[in-house]
C-alpha positions as CSV (number, residue, x, y, z in Angstrom):
1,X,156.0,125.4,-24.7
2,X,153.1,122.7,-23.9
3,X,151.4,123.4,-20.6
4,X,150.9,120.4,-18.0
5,X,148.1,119.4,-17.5
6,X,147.3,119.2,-13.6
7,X,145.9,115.9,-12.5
8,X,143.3,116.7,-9.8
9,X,143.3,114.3,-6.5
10,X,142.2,114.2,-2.9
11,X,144.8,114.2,-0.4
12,X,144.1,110.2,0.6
13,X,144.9,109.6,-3.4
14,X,148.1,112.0,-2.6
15,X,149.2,110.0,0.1
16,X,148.8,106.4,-1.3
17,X,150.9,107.6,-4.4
18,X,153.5,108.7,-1.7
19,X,153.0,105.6,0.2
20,X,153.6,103.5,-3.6
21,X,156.4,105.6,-4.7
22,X,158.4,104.9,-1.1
23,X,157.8,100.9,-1.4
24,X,158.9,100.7,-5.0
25,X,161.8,103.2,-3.6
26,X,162.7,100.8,-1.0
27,X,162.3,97.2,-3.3
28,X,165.0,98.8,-5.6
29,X,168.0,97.6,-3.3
30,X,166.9,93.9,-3.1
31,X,166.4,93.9,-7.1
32,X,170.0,95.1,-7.8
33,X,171.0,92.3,-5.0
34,X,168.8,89.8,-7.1
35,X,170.7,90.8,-10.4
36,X,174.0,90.9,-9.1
37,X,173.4,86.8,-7.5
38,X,172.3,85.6,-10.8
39,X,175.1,87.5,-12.6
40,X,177.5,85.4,-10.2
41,X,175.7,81.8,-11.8
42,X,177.5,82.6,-14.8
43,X,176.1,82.7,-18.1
44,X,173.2,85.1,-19.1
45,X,172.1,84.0,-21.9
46,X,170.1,81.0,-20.3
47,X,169.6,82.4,-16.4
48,X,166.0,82.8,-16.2
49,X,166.6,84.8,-12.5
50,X,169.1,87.5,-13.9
51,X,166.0,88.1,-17.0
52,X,163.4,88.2,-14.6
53,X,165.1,90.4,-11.9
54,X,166.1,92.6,-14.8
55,X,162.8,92.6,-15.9
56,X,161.3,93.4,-12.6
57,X,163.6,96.1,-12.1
58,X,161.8,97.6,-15.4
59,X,158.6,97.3,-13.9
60,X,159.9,99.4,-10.7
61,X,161.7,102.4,-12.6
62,X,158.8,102.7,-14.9
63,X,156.2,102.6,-11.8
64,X,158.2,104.9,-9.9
65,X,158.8,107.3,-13.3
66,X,154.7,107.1,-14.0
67,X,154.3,107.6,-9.9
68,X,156.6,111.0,-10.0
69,X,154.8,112.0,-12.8
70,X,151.9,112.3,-11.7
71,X,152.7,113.9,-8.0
72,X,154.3,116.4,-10.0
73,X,151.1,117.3,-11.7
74,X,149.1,116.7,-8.7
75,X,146.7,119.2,-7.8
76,X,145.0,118.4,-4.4
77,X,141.6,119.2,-3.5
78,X,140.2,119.3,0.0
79,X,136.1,118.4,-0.9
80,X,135.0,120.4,3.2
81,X,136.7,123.8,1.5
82,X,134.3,123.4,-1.5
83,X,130.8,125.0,-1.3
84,X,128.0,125.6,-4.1
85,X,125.0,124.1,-5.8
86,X,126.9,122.2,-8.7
87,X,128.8,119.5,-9.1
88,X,132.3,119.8,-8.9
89,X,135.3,117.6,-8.4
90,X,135.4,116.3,-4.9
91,X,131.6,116.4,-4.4
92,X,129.8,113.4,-3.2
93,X,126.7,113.3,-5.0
94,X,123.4,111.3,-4.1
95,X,121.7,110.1,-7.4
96,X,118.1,108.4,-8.3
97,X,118.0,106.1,-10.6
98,X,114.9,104.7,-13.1
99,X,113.5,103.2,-9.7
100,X,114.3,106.1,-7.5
101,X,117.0,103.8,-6.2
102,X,119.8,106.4,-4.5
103,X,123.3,105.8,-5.5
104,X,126.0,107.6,-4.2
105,X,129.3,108.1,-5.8
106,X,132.1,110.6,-4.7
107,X,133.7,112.3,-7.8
108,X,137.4,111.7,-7.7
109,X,140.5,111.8,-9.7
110,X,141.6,108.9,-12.0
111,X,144.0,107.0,-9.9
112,X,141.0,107.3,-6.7
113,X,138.1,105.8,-8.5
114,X,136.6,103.1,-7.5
115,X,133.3,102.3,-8.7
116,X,132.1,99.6,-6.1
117,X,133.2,101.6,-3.4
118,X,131.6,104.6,-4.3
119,X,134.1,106.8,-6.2
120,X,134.3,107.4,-9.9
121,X,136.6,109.2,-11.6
122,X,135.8,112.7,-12.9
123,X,136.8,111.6,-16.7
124,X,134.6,108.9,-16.3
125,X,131.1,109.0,-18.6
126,X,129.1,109.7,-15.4
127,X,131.4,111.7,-14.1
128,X,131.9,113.7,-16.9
129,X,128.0,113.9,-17.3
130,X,127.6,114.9,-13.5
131,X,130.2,117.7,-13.9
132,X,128.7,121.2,-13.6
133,X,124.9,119.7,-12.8
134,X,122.6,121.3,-10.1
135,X,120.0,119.4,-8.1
136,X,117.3,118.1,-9.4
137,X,118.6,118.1,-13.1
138,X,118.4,115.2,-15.2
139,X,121.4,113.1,-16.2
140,X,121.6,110.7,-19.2
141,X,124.7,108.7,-19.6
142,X,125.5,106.7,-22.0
143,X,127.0,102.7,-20.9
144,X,128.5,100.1,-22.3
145,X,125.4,98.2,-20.3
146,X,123.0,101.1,-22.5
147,X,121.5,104.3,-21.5
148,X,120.5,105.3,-18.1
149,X,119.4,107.8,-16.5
150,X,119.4,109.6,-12.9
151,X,118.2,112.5,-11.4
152,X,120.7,114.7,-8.9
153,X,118.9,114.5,-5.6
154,X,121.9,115.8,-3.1
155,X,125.5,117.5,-3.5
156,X,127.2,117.6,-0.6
157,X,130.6,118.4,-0.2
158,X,132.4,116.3,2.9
């Protein structure tokens, strides 16, 4: 029998999926309304609202499938109960770049990341390339943009 694979997130990634999965929940009623008005206009074969509610209602039940899914496999981490020199998942890590510019990016799951604002996901190139790294130690990472490279000044786990 194949394993699942746990999908690791932060308890703020928990809760939007919660959040999601109770809205798309909710918007199910008012599609099945919207299907059964167009249904009442008659014929189907040329109602554009009955194929679009239909189609909408796709969208919902395979949201809410892919949603479950991955709650199901959820495996949440709390970052302040981590502890240790390396990076891990959760960490918050403070890099140098070329220019001893300091970047920092959290190290999150997939459905978290979010590079501008500081989070990137753990299957990510840097991410994957910042797993398991202790301070100081030297990180290349390969980019669409080219190679860079950074240096691990802080872990810190908060």
């Amino acid at each position: 029998m194949a394993t699942v694979e746990k999908m690791p997130m932060l308890q703020e990634g928990h809760d939007r999926l919660n959040a999601d999965l109770k809205r798309l929940k909710a918007e199910r009623p008012t599609i099945v309304d919207a299907i059964e008005e167009a249904r009442a206009h008659g014929d189907l074969s040329e109602n554009a609202e009955y194929h679009a509610a239909k189609e909408r209602q796709g969208q919902i039940e395979a949201s809410i499938s892919d949603i479950e899914d991955k709650l199901a496999r959820a495996q949440v981490i709390d970052p302040t109960e981590l502890s240790g020199d390396k990076v891990v998942f959760g960490a918050t890590v403070t890099l140098l770049d070329e220019d001893d510019k300091p970047i920092k990016y959290q190290i999150v799951g997939q459905t978290e990341a979010d590079a501008k604002g500081g989070r990137i996901s753990y299957n990510s190139p840097l991410g994957r390339a910042l797993i398991g790294r202790k301070l100081e130690d030297e990180v290349e990472v390969t980019v669409p943009s080219g190679d860079r490279y950074y240096v691990v000044s802080k872990i810190e786990f908060i």
